[in-house]
C-alpha positions as CSV (number, residue, x, y, z in Angstrom):
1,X,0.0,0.0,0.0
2,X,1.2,3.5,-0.7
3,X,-0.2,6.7,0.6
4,X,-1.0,9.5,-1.9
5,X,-1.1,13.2,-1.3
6,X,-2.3,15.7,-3.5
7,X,-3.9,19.4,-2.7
8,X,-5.3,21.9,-4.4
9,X,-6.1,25.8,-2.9
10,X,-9.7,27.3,-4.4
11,X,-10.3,30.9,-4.2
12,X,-13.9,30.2,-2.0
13,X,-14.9,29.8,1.2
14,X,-14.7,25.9,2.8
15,X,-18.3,25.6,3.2
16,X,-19.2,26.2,-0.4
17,X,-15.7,23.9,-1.3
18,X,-17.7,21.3,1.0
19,X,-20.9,21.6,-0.8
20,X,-19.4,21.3,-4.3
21,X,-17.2,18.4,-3.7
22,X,-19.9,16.1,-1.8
23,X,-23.3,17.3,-3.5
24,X,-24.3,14.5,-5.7
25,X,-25.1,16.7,-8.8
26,X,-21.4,18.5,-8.8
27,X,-19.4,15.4,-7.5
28,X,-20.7,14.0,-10.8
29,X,-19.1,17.1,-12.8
30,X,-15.8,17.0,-10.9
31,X,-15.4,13.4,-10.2
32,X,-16.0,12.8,-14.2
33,X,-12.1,12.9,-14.5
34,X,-11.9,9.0,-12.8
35,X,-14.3,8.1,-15.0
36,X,-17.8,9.7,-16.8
37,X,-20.7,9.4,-15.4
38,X,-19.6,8.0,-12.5
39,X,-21.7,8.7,-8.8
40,X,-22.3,8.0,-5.6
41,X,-25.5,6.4,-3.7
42,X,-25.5,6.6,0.2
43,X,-25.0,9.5,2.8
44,X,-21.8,11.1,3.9
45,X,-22.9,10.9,7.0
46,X,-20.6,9.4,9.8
47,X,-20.8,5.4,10.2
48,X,-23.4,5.7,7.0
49,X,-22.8,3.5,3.9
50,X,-22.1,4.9,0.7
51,X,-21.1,3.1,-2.9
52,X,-19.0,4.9,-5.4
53,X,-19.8,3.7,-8.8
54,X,-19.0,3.8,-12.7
55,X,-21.5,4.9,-15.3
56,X,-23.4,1.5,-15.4
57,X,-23.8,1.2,-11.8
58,X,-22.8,-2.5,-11.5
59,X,-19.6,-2.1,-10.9
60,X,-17.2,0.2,-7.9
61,X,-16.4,0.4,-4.0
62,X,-18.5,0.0,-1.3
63,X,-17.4,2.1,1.8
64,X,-18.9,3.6,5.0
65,X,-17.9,7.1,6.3
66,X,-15.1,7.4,8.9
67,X,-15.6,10.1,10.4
68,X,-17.5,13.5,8.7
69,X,-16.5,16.7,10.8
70,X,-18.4,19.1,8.9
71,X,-16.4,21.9,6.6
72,X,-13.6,20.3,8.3
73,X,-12.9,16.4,7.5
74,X,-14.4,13.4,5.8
75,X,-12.9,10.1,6.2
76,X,-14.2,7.3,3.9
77,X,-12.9,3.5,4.6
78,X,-13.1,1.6,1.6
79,X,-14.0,-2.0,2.3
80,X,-14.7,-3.4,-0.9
81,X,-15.4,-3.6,-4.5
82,X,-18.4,-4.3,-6.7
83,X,-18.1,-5.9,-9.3
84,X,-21.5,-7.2,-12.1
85,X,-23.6,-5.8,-9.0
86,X,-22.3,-8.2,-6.1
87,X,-19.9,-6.1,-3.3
88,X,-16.7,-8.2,-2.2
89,X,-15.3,-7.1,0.6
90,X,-14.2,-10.7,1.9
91,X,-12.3,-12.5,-1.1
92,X,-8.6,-13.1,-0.5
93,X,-7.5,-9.9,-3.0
94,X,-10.0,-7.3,-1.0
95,X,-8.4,-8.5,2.3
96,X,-5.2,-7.5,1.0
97,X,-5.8,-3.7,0.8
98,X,-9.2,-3.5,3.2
99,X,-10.0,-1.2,4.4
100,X,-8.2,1.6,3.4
101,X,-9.0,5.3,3.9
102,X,-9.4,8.6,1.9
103,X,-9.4,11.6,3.5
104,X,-10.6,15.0,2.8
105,X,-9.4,17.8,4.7
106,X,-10.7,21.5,4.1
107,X,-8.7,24.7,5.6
108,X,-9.5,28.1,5.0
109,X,-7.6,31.0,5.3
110,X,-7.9,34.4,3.8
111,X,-11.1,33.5,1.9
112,X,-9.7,30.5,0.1
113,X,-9.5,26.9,0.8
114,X,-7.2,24.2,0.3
115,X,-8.4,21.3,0.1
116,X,-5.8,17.7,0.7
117,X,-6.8,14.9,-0.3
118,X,-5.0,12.0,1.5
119,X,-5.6,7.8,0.2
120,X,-4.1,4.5,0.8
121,X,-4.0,3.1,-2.1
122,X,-2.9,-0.3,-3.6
123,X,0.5,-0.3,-5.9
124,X,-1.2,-1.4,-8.8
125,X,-3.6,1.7,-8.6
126,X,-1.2,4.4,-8.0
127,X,0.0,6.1,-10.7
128,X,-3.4,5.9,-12.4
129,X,-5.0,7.7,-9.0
130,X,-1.5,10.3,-9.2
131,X,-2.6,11.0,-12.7
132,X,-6.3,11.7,-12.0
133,X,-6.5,13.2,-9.2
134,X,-5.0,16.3,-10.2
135,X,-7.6,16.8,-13.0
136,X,-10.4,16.1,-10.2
137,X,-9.2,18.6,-8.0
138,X,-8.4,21.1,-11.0
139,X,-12.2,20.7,-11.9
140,X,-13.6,20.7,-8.7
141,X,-11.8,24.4,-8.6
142,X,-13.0,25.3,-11.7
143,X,-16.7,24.5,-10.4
144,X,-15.9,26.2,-7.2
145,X,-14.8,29.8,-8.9
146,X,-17.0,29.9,-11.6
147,X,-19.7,30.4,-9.6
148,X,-21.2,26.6,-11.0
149,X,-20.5,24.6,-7.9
């Protein structure tokens, strides 16, 4: 497992950063750079389930929330992926990376936030997440300062 950083500093407040990265209608627009049409069913709410999933819907991670301190922190433990519809989260290759965490950590200062964006993440999976990321965050600014998020 490797741990991946990445961070990004958006010229809004962290409440309206908050808003835009977790509201299901702009997490679609900014989270389009892992994959289009991509989405999320569940609650961020802490201890609450909550499936990340690709365009068809049948396949992603299942996860529960962490820990959510509001404008402040969300913590998402991945336990498992799902695959034709059915969630794994007990075959031999899941236990080797599950759970793992993301983290999403919001700090304001000055009027602008910077959001970092902390995940364990397996090797295989690594460079593809350092390459992506980036763009997410990039977007998720874009959505922020525009005025769209």
């Amino acid at each position: 497992m490797k741990t991946l950083n990445f961070a990004v500093s958006i010229n809004s407040p962290k409440e309206k950063v908050w808003r835009t990265m977790l509201d299901q209608n702009t997490y679609r627009q900014w989270a389009a750079a892992f994959a289009e049409g991509c989405y999320y069913e569940g609650s961020w709410e802490k201890g609450e389930k909550i499936k990340f999933l690709g365009p068809g819907g049948g396949e992603g991670m299942t996860s529960e929330i962490a820990e959510n301190r509001v404008f402040e922190l969300v913590s998402i433990r991945h336990l498992g992926y799902i695959m034709n519809g059915v969630e794994d989260t007990e075959s031999p290759e899941i236990k080797a990376w599950a759970p793992s965490y993301e983290n999403y950590t919001f700090i304001e200062s000055d009027g602008a936030t910077e959001v970092r964006v902390e995940m364990e993440s397996t090797d295989e999976l690594a460079e593809m997440l350092a390459g992506l990321w980036p763009k997410a965050l990039e977007s998720l600014k874009s959505l922020c300062e525009s005025g769209r998020g």
